[in-house]
C-alpha positions in Angstrom: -8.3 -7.4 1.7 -5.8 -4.9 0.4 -4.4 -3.8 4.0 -3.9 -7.8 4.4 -2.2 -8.3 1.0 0.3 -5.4 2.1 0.8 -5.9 4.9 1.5 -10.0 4.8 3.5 -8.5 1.9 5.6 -6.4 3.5 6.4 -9.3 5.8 7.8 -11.3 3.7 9.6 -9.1 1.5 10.0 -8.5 -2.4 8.7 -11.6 -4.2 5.3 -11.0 -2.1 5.5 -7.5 -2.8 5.2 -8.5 -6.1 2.7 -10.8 -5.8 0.4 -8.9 -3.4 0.7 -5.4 -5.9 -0.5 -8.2 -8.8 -3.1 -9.4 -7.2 -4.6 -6.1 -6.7 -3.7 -4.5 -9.9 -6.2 -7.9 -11.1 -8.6 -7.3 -8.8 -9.1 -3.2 -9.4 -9.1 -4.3 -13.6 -11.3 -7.1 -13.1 -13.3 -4.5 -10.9 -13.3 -7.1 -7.9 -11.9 -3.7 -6.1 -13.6 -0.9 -6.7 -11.3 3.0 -6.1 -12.8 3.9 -2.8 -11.9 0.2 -1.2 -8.4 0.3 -2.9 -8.0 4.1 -1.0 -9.5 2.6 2.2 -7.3 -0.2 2.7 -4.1 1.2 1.5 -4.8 4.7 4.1 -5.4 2.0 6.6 -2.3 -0.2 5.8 -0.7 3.4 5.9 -1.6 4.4 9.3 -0.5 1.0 11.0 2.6 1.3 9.1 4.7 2.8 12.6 3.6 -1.1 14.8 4.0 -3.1 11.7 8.2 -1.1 11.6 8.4 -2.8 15.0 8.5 -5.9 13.4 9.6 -5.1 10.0 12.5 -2.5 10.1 12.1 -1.2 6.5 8.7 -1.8 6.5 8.3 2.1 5.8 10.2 1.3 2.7 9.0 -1.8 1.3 5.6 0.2 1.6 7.0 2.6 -0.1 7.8 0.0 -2.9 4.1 -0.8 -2.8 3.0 2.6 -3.6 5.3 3.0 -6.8 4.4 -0.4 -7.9 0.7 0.5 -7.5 1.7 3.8 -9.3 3.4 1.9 -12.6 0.7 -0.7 -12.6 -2.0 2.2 -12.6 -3.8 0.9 -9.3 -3.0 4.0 -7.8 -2.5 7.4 -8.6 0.6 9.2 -9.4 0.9 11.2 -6.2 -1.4 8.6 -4.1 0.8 8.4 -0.9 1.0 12.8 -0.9 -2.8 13.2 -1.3 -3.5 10.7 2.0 -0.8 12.8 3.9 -2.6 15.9 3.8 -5.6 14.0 4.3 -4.3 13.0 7.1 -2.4 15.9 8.4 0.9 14.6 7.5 0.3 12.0 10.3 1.1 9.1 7.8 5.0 8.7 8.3 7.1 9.2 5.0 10.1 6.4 4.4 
């Protein structure tokens, strides 16, 4: 669910950004979404970030967007997107 509210949002730009980082900040306080399934999808939605920039130019950006929306609206953690890097081995590209 989350990877397909980003990424549908960062399709089709700010007023679905919006929408989409609504939608989950209501779903993780209404506790629809539980921490471990917000991390999951956004770390997967992170990873397919360099195909989705084929079609979306600032895709890397509009995540970006997403992450400190997610970070105001308390979804996710401050530092979220630096955590899943080293995770990852800095293999999640950086806008």
């Amino acid at each position: 669910v989350v990877k397909r509210a980003v990424y549908r949002a960062v399709e089709k730009g700010n007023g679905a950004l919006d929408q989409a980082c609504a939608l989950i900040s209501a779903l993780v306080k209404g506790g629809a979404l539980e921490g471990a399934e917000l991390t999951k999808g956004m770390s997967r939605a992170l990873r397919g970030l360099p195909d989705l920039s084929l079609d979306v130019p600032d895709a890397a950006k509009r995540m970006d967007s997403v992450i400190a929306r997610g970070v105001k609206d308390g979804f996710l953690a401050e530092g979220f997107k630096e955590s899943l890097e080293d995770m990852a081995g800095s293999m999640i590209p950086v806008a």
